[in-house]
ROVO-131080 format. One record per residue: residue in three letters; residue number from 0; x, y, z of N, C-alpha, C in turn. Coordinates in steps of 0.001 Angstrom, whole numbers. Atoms other than C-alpha are relative to their C-alpha. Last residue first. Layout:
% residues N
ALA  NUM  X  Y  Z  X  Y  Z  X  Y  Z
...
END
This chain:
% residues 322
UNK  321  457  1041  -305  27350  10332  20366  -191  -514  1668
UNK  320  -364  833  -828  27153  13950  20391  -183  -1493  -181
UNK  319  170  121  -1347  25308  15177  17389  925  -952  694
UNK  318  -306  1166  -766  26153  16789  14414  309  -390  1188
UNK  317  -1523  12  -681  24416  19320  13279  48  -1237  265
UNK  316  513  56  -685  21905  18783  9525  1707  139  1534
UNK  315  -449  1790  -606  22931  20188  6412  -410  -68  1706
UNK  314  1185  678  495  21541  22796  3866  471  -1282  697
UNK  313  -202  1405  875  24400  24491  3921  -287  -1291  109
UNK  312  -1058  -554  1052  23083  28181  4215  709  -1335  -594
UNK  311  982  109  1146  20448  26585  6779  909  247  -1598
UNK  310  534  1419  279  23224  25441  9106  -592  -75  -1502
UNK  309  -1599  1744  591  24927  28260  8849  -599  -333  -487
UNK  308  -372  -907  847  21607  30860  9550  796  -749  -935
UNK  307  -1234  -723  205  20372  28564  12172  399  367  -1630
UNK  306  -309  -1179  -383  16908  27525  12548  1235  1000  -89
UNK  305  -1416  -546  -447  16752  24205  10412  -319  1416  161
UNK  304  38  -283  -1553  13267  22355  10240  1642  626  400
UNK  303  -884  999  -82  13927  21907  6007  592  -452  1750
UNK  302  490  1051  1286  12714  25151  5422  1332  -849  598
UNK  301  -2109  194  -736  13223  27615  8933  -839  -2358  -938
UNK  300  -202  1223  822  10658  30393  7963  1044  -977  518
UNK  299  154  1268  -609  9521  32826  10780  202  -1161  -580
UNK  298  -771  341  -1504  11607  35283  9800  -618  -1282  473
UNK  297  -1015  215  489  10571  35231  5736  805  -279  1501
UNK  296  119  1087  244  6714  35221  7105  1318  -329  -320
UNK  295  -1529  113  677  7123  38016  8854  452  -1340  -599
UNK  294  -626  613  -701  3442  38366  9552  1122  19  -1289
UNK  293  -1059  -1111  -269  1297  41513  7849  1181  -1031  1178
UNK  292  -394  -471  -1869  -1750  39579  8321  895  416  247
UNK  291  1542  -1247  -769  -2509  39761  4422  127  237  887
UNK  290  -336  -1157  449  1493  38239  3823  -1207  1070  335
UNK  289  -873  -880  -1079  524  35312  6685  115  1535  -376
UNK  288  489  -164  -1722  -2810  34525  5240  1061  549  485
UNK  287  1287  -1148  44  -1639  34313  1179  -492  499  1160
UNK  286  -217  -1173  632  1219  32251  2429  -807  1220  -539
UNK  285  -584  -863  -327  -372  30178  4420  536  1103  -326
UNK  284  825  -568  -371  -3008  29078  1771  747  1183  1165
UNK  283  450  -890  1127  -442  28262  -743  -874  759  1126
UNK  282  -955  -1423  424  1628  26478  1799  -948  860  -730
UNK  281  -147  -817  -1243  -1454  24300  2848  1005  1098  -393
UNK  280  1528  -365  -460  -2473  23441  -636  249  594  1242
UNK  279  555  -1288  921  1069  22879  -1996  -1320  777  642
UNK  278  -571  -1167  -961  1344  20170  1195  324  1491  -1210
UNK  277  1008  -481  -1111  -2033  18412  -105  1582  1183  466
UNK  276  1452  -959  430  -482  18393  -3689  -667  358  1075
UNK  275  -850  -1116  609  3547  17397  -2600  -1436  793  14
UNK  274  -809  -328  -733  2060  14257  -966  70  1625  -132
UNK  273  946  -472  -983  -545  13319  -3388  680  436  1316
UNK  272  -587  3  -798  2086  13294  -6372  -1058  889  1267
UNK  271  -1034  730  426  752  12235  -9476  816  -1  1248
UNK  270  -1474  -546  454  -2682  13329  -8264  1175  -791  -245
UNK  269  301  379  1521  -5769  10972  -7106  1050  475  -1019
UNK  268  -37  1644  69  -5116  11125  -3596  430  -53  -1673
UNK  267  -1780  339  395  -4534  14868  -3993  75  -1280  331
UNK  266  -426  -950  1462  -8374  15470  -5825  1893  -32  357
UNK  265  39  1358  1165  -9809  12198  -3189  951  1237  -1210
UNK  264  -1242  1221  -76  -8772  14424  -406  376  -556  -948
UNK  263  883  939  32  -11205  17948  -1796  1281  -1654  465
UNK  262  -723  1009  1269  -9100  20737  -804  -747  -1388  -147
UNK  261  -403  1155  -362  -11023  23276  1264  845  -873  -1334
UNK  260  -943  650  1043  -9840  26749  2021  -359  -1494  319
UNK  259  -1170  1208  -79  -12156  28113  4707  524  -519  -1451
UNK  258  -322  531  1092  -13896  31813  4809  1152  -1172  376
UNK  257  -641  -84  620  -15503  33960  7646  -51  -851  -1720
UNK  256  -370  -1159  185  -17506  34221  10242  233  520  -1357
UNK  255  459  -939  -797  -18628  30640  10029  81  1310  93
UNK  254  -253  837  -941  -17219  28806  6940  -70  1495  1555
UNK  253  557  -728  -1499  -18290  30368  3618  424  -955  1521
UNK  252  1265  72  -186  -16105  28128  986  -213  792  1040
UNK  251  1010  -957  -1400  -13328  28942  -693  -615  -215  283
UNK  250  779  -1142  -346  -11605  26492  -3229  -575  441  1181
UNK  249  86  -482  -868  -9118  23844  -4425  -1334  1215  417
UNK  248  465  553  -572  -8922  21946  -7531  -605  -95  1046
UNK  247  1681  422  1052  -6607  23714  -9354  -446  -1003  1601
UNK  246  -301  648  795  -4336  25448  -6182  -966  -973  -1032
UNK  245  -227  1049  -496  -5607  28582  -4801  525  -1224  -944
UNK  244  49  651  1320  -5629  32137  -6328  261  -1561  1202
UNK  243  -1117  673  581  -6081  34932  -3890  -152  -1074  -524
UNK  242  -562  -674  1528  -9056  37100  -3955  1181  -938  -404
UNK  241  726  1020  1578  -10770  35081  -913  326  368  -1396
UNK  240  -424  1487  -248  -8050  36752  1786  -403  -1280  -1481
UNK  239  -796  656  1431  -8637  40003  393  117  -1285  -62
UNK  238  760  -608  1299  -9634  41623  3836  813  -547  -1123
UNK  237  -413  -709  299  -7711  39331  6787  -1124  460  -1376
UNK  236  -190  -405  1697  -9843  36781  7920  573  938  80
UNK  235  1342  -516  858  -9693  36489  11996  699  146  -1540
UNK  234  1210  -923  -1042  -8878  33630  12169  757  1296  1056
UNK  233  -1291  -1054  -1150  -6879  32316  9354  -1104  491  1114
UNK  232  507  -2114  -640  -8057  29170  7488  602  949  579
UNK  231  -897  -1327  -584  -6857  25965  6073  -960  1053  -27
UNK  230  171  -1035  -46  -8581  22631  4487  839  1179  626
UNK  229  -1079  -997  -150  -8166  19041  3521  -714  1582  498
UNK  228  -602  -1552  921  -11263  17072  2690  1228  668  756
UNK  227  -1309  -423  -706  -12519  13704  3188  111  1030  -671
UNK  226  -1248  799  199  -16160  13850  2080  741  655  301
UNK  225  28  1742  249  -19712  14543  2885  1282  -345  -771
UNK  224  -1109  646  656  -18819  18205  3967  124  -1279  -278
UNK  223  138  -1508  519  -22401  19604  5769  1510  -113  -872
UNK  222  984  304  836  -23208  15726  6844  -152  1439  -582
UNK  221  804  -670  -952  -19631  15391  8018  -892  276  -1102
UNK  220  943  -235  768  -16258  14385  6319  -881  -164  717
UNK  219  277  1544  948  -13170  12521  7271  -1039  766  -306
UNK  218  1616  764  -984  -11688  15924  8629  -345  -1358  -937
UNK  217  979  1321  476  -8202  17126  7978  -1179  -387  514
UNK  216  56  1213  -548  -5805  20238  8817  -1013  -1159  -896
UNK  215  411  1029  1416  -4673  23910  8504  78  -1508  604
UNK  214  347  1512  -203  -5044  26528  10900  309  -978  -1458
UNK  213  93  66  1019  -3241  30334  10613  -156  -1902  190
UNK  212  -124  1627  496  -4103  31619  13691  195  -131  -1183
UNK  211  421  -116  1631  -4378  35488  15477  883  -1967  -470
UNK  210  -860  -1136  729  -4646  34764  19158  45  -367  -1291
UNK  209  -564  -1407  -800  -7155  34173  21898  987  645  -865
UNK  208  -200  -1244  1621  -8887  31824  18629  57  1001  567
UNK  207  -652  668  1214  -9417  28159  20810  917  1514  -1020
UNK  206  -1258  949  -610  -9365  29787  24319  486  -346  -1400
UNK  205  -938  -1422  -577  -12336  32385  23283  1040  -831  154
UNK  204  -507  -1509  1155  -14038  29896  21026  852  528  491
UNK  203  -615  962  1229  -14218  27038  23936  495  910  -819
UNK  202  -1488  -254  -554  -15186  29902  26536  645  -1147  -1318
UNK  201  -222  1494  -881  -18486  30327  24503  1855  138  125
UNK  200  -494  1309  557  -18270  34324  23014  168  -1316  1120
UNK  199  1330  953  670  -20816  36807  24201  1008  -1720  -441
UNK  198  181  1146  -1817  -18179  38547  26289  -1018  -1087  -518
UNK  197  859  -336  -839  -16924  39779  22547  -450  -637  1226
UNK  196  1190  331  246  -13650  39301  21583  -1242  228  656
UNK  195  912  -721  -457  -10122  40946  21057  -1650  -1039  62
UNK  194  941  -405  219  -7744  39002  19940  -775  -110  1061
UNK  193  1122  681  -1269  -3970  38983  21112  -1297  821  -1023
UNK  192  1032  -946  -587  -1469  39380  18731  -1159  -295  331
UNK  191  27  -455  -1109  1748  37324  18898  -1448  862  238
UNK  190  -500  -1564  -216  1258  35371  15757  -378  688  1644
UNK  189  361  -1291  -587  272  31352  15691  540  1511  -78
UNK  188  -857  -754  -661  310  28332  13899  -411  1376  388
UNK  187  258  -1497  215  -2215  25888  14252  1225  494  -261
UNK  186  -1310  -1100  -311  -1962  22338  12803  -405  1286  324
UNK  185  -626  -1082  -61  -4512  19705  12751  662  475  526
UNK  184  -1439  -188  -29  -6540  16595  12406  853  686  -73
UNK  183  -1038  -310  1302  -10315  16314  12933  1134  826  699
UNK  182  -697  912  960  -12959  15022  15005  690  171  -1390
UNK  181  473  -360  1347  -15112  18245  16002  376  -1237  -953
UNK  180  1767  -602  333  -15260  17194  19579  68  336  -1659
UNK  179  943  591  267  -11828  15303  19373  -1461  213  129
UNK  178  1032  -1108  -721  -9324  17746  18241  -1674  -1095  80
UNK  177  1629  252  633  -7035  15416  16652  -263  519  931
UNK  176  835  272  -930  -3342  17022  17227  -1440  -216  -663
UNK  175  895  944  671  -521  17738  15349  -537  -342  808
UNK  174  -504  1631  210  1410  19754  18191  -867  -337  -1219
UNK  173  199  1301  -722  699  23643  17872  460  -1488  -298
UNK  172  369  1343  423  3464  26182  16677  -1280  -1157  712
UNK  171  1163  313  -614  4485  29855  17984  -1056  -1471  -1069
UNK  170  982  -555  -835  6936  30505  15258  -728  -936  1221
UNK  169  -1283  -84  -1200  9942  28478  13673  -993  810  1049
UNK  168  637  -1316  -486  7375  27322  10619  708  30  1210
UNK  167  -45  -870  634  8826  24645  8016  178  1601  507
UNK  166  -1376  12  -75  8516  21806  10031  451  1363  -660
UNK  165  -381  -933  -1263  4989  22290  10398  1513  156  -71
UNK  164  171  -679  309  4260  20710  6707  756  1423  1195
UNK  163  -1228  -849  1088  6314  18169  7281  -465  1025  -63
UNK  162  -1469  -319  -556  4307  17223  10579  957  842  -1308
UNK  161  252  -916  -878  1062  17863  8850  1144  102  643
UNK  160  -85  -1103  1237  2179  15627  5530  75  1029  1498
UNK  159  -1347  -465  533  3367  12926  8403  -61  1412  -992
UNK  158  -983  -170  -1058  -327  12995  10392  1730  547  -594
UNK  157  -51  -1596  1  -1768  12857  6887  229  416  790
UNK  156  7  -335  1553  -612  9518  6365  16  1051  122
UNK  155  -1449  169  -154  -1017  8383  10099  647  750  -1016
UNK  154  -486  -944  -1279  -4487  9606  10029  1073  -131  -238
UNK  153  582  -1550  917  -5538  7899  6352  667  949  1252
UNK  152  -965  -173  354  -4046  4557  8334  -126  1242  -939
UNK  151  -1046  -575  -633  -6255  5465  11192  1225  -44  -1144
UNK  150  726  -1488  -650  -9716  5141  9146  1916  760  537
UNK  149  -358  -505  1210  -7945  1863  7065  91  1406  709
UNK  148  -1236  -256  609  -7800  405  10531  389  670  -891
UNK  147  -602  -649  -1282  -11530  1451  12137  2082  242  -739
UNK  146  848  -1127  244  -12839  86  8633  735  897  1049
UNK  145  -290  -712  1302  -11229  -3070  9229  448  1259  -418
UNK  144  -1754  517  -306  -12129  -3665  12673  731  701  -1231
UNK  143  -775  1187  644  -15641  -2868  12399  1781  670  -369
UNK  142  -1657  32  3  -16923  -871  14894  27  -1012  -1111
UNK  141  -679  973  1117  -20982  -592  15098  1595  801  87
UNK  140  -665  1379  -778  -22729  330  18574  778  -528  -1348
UNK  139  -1544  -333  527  -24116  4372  18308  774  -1863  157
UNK  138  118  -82  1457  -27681  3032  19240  1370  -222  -749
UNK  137  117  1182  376  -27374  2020  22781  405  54  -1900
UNK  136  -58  273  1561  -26828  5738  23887  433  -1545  -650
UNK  135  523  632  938  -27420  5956  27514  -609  -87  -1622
UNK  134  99  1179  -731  -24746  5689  29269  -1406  -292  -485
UNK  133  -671  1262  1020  -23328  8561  26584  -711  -1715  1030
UNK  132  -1392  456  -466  -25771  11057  27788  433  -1231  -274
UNK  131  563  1160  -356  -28553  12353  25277  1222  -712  840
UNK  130  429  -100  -1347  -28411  16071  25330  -534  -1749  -64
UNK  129  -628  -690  -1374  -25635  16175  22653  -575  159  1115
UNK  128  259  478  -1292  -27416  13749  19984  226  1017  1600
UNK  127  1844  90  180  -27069  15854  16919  -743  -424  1142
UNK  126  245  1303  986  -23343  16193  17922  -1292  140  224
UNK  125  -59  -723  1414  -21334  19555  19710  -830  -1116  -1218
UNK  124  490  -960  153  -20632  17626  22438  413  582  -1027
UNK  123  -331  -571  1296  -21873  14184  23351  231  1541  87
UNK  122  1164  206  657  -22709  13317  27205  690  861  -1663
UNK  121  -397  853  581  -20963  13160  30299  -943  -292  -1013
UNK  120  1196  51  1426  -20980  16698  30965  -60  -1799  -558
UNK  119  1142  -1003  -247  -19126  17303  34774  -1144  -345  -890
UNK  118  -63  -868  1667  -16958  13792  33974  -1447  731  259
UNK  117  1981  -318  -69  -16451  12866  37509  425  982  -1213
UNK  116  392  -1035  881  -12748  11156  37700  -1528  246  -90
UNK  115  1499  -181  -773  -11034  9257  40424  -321  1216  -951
UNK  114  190  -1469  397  -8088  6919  39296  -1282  911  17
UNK  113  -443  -468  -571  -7401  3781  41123  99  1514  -204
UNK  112  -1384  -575  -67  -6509  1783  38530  191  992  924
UNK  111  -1279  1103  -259  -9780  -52  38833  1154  285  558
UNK  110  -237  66  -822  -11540  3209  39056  480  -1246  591
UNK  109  -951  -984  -277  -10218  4104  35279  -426  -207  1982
UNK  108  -1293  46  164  -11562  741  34077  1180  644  893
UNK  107  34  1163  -502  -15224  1259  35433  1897  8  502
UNK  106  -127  -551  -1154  -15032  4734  33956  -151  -1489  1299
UNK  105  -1616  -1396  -325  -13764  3431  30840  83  88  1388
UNK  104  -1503  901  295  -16274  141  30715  1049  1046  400
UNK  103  207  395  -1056  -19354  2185  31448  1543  -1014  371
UNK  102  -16  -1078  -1114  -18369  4616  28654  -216  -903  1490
UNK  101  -1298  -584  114  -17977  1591  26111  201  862  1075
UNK  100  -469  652  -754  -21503  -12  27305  1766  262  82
UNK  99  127  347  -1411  -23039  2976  26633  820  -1009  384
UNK  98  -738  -1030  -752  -21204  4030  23533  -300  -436  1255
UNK  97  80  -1426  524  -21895  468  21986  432  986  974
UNK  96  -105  -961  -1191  -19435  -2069  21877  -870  1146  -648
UNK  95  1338  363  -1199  -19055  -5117  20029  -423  787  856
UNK  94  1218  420  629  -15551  -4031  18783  -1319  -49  910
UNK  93  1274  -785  931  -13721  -1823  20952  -761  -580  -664
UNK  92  232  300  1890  -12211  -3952  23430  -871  1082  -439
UNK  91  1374  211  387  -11019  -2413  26908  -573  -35  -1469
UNK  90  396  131  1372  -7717  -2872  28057  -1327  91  -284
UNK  89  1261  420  167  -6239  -1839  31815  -362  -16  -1710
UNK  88  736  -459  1118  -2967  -925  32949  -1341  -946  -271
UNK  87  758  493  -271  -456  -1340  35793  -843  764  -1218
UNK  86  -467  933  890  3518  41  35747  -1433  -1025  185
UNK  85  -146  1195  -674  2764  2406  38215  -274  -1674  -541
UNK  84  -1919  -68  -733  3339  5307  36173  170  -1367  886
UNK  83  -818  -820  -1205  -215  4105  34835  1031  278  147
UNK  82  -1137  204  -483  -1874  2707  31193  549  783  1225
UNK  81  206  -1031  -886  -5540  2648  29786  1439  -510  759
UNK  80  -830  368  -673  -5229  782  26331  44  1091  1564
UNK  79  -370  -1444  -379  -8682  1141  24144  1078  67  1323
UNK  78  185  -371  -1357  -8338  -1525  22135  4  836  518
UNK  77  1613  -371  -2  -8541  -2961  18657  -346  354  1300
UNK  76  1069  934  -528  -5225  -4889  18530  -1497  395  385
UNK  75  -367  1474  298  -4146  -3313  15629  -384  -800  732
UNK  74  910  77  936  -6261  326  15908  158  -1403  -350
UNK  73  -233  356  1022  -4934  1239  19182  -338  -1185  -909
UNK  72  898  1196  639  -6461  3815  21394  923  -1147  -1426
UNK  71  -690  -297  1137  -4112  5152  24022  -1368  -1388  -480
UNK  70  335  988  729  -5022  6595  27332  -52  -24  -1170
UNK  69  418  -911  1222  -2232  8112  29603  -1090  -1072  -617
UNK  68  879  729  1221  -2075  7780  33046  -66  600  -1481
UNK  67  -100  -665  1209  -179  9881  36271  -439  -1397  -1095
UNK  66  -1498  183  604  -1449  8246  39592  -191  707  -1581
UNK  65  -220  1512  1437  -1465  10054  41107  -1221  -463  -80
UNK  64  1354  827  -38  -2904  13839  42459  376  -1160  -840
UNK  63  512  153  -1628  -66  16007  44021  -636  -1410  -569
UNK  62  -645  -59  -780  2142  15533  40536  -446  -495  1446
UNK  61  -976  -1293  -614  -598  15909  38661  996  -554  765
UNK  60  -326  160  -1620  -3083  13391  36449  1336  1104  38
UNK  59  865  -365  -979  -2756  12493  32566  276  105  1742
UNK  58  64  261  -1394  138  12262  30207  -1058  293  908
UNK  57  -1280  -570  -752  -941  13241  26633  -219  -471  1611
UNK  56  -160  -1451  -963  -3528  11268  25198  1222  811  96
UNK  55  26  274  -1471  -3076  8678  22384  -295  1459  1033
UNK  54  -155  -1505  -292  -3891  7863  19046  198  -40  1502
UNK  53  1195  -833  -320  -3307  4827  16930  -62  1302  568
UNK  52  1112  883  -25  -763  2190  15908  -1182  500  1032
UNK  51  -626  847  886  2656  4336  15195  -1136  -1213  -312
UNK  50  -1327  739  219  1386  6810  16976  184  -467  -963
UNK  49  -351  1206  590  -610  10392  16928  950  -1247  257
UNK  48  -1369  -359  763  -1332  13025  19867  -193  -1317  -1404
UNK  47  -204  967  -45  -5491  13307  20967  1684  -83  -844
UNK  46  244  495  1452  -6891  16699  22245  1166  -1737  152
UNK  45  933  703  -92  -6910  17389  26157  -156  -305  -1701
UNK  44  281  695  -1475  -4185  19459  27465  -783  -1608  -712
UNK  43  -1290  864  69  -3401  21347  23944  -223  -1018  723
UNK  42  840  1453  387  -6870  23354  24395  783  -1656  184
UNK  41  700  462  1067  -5706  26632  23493  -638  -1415  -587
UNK  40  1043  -1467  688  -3483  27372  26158  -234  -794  -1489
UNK  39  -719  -609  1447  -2576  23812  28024  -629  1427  -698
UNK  38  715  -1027  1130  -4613  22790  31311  1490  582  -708
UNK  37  -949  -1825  -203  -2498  19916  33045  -821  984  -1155
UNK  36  -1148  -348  303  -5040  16812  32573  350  1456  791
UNK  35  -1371  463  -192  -7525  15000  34312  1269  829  -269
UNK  34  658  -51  -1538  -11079  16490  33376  1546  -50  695
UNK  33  315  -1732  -741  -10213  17742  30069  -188  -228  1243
UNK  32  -1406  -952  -100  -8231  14118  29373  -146  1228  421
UNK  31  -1282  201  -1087  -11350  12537  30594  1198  469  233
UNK  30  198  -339  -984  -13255  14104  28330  467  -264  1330
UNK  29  -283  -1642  197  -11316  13134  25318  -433  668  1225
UNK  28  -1722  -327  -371  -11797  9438  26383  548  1661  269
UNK  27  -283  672  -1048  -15573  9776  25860  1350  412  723
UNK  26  439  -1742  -896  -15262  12636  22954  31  -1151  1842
UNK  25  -911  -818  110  -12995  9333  21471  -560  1864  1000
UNK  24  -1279  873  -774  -15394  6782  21862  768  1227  228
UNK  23  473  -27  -1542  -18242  9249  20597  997  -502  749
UNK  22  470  -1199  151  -16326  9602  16974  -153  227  1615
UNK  21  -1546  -572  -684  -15362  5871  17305  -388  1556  578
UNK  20  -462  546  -1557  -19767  5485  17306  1563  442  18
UNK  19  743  -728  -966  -19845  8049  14263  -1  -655  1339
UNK  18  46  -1313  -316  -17040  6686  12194  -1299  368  1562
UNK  17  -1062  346  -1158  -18006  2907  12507  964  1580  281
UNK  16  531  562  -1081  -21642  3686  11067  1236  -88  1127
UNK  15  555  -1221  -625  -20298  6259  8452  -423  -419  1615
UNK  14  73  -174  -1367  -17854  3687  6919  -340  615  1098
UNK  13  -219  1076  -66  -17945  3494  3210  -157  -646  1399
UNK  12  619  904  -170  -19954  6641  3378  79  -1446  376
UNK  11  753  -263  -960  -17436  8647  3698  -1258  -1028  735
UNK  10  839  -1046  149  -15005  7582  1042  -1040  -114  1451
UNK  9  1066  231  -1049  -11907  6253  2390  -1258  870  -366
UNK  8  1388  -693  -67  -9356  5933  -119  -1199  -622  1265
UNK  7  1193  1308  495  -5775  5145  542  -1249  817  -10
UNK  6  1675  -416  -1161  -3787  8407  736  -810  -911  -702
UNK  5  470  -672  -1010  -205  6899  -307  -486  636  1081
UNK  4  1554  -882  -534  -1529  4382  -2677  537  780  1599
UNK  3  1568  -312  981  660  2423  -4714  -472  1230  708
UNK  2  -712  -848  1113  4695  2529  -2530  -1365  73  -1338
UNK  1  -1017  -1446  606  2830  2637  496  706  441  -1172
UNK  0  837  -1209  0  0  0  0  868  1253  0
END
């Protein structure tokens, strides 16, 4: 499959049933990391990192309050892995599982180990369902194995374009991170200037977009985007933003306030070089966003992840201590 296909195809539909239950799995877990974790600016704390065979938290628990935990979903043996500092862990299958009996399983799991969590909302958010709490949602119950694997090897895939792509930018950077209420894959970078907002805004908004952004990332697709798509934005829009020229295939769409850049998946799947075409698509969009926002885009550059002046001048990497 790597040296054919890349970005394997996943059209939307193929797998909408085992999408939307993971989907919940994951705001499950996800809520635990907001409950548990070290608060991060802009959210960082509680989104999901990438591996090598699924997704995982960041370290959970404090110092005062053990034990420290991370939980990791992975896609080969099909589990949701709940692990301690105290070398003790817990597994819970995903197949066969709907959200209720998945959520009763976590928080089961997590007072096995000894870990004491009260999830304030336990209940979908931001989803058609959101006032139905996850203990009892019977419905959401299909996984297939398969389907769940291909799903993460499309993550992993565009996990590396998002890392290369970041490599690039020496600024104020977020991690690659799935953002699991909206379920999708992304990069911010950032500029020093603080926005302004109204008191009207949900604290989510105000935390996610305290400072000027230039986002770019991945979604599998949603019943207002029925397929994988690529995209980038700036928040707030700069004036002109939609005048600039995107790459064939690419275009503007209205997206709340503003305006999003999407790239259709299947249009750099399908390319001679689907690599090069999704990371054209993000450069193209940065660049038009940083030069409108008046960012130093030539300072904050560092092509080829090299900061130094030398270094970069001959194009080589230092050499490290053995």
């Amino acid at each position: 499959m790597d040296a054919v296909e890349p970005l394997p195809a996943l059209p939307l539909e193929s797998w909408r049933p085992t999408k939307e239950t993971l989907h919940r799995f994951a705001q499950i877990v996800g809520k635990v990391a907001l409950a548990k974790g070290i608060r991060r600016n802009h959210w960082w704390h509680m989104t999901y990192r990438l591996t090598a065979r699924g997704w995982t938290t960041v370290p959970l628990g404090s110092a005062r309050n053990g034990p420290v935990f991370a939980c990791t979903f992975d896609f080969f043996d099909h589990v949701l892995r709940i692990a301690t500092d105290r070398g003790i862990e817990v597994e819970i299958d995903l197949p066969m599982q709907s959200v209720a009996t998945f959520y009763g399983d976590v928080m089961t799991g997590l007072r096995d180990l000894g870990i004491d969590v009260v999830l304030p909302h336990p209940h979908p958010f931001d989803l058609p369902d959101a006032a139905r709490p996850f203990e009892d949602d019977t419905d959401h119950a299909a996984y297939d194995p398969e389907l769940a694997q291909r799903a993460f090897r499309v993550h992993s895939q565009v996990g590396r374009i998002l890392e290369e792509f970041s490599a690039t930018y020496s600024g104020k950077i977020s991690p690659v991170q799935l953002f699991w209420h909206t379920f999708d894959l992304a990069v911010q970078r950032f500029s020093e200037r603080q926005i302004d907002m109204p008191a009207t805004v949900d604290s989510v908004t105000r935390e996610a977009y305290s400072r000027e952004v230039i986002s770019a990332g991945f979604w599998f697709g949603d019943a207002k985007v029925p397929e994988p798509t690529f995209y980038s934005y700036i928040a707030p829009e700069p004036a002109g933003l939609t005048d600039r020229l995107l790459p064939a295939g690419a275009l503007w769409v209205p997206s709340g306030t503003g305006h999003a850049a999407y790239y259709p998946y299947d249009k750099a799947r399908l390319s001679p070089d689907p690599v090069g075409a999704a990371l054209e698509f993000f450069q193209s969009v940065y660049a038009a966003g940083s030069e409108l926002a008046g960012w130093d885009a030539a300072q904050l550059a560092c092509w080829g992840g090299i900061t130094d002046p030398v270094l970069e001048a001959k194009h080589s990497w230092p050499e490290w201590p053995e």
